[in-house]
C-alpha positions as CSV (number, residue, x, y, z in Angstrom):
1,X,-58.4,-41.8,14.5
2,X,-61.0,-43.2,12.2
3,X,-60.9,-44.4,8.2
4,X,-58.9,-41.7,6.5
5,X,-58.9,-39.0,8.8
6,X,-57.1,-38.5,12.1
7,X,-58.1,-37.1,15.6
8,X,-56.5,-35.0,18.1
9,X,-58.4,-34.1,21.4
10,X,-58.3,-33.6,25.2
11,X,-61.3,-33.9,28.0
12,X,-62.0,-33.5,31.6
13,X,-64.0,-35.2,33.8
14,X,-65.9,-34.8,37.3
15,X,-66.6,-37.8,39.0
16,X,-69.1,-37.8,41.7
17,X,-67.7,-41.1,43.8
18,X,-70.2,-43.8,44.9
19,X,-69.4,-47.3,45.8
20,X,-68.9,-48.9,42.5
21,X,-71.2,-46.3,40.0
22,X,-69.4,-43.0,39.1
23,X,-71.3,-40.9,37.3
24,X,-69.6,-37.6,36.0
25,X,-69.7,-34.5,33.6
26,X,-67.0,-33.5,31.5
27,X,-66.2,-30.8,28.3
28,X,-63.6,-31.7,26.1
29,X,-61.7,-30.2,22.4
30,X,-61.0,-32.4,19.2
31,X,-59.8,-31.5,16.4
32,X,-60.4,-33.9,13.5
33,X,-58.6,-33.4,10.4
34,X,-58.2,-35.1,6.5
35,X,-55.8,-34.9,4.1
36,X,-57.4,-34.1,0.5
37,X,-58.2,-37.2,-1.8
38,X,-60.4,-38.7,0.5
39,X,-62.5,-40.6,-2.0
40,X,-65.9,-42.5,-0.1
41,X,-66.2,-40.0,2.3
42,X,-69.9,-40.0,2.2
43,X,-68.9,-43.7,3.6
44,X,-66.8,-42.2,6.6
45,X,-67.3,-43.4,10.2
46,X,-68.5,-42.3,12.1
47,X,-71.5,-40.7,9.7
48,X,-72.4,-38.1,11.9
49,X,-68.8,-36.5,10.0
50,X,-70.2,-36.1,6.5
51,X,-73.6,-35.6,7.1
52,X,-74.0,-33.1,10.3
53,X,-70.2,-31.9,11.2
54,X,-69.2,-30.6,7.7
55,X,-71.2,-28.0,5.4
56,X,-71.6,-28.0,2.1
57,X,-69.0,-25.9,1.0
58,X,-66.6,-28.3,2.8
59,X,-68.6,-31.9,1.2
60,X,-68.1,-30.2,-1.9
61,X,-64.5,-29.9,-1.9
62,X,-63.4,-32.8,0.6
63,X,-61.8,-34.6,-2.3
64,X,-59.5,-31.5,-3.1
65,X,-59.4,-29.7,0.2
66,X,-59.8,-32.8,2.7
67,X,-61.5,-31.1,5.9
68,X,-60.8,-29.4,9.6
69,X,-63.1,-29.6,12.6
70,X,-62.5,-27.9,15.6
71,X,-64.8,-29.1,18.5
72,X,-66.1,-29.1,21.6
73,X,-68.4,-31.5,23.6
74,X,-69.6,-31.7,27.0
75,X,-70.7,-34.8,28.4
76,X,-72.5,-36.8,31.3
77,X,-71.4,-40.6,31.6
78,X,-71.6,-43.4,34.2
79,X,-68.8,-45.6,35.2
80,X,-69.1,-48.7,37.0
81,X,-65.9,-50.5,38.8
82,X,-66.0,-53.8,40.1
83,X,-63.7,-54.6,42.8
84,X,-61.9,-57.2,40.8
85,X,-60.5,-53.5,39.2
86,X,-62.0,-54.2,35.9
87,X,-64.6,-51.3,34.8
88,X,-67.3,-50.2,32.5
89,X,-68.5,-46.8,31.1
90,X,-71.0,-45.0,29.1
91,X,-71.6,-41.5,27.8
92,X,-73.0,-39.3,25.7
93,X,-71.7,-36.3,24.4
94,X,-72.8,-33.4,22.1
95,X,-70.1,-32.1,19.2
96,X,-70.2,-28.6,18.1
97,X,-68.4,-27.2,15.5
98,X,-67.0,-24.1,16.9
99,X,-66.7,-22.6,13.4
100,X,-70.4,-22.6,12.5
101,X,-72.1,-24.6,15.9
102,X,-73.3,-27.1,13.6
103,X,-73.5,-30.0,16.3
104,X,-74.9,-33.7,16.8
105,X,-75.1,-36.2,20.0
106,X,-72.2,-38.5,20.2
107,X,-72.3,-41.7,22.4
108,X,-69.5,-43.7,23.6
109,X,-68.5,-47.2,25.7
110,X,-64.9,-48.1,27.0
111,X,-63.9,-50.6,29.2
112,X,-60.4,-50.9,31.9
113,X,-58.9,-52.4,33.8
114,X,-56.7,-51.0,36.7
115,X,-53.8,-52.8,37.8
């Protein structure tokens, strides 16, 4: 969920095991929805939203209308794991719009720890 608009999404991922570097490839779904009344939304975070997600017709009328994106992604990260069971990961990831495959690169870091 970002700054006045929420997310809902699932992903799978194929790891190809190594000692402590993972790399894998995934495909995923989110659907990221607003309310209407959104008021900076040329401000919204990530940017990639406002200015290569939604189309004109739907920046127009964000304020009145708010918005609906239904995407998918596939994507290729790396995923190191230390043996004290704490982890890193990177990725990279490219969003379509599945209404109008409007699309942009996404990139992502997370960190875990497995207990």
């Amino acid at each position: 969920t970002g700054y006045e608009y929420t997310t809902l999404g699932f992903k799978a991922q194929y790891y190809i095991l190594g000692e402590s570097l993972h790399p894998y490839l995934g495909a995923g779904y989110a659907y990221w929805f607003a309310e209407p009344g959104i008021i900076n939304a040329d401000k919204m975070h990530p940017g990639l939203i406002y200015s290569k997600l939604l189309n004109q017709e739907q920046q127009t009328n964000i304020f009145t209308k708010g918005f609906n994106l239904h995407l998918i992604y596939p994507t290729f990260g790396v995923q190191f794991v230390h043996e004290t069971q704490f982890s890193l990961a990177g990725e990279i990831m490219y969003l379509f719009d599945i209404t109008d495959f409007s699309g942009s690169p996404y990139f992502g870091f997370s960190s875990h720890y497995y207990f």
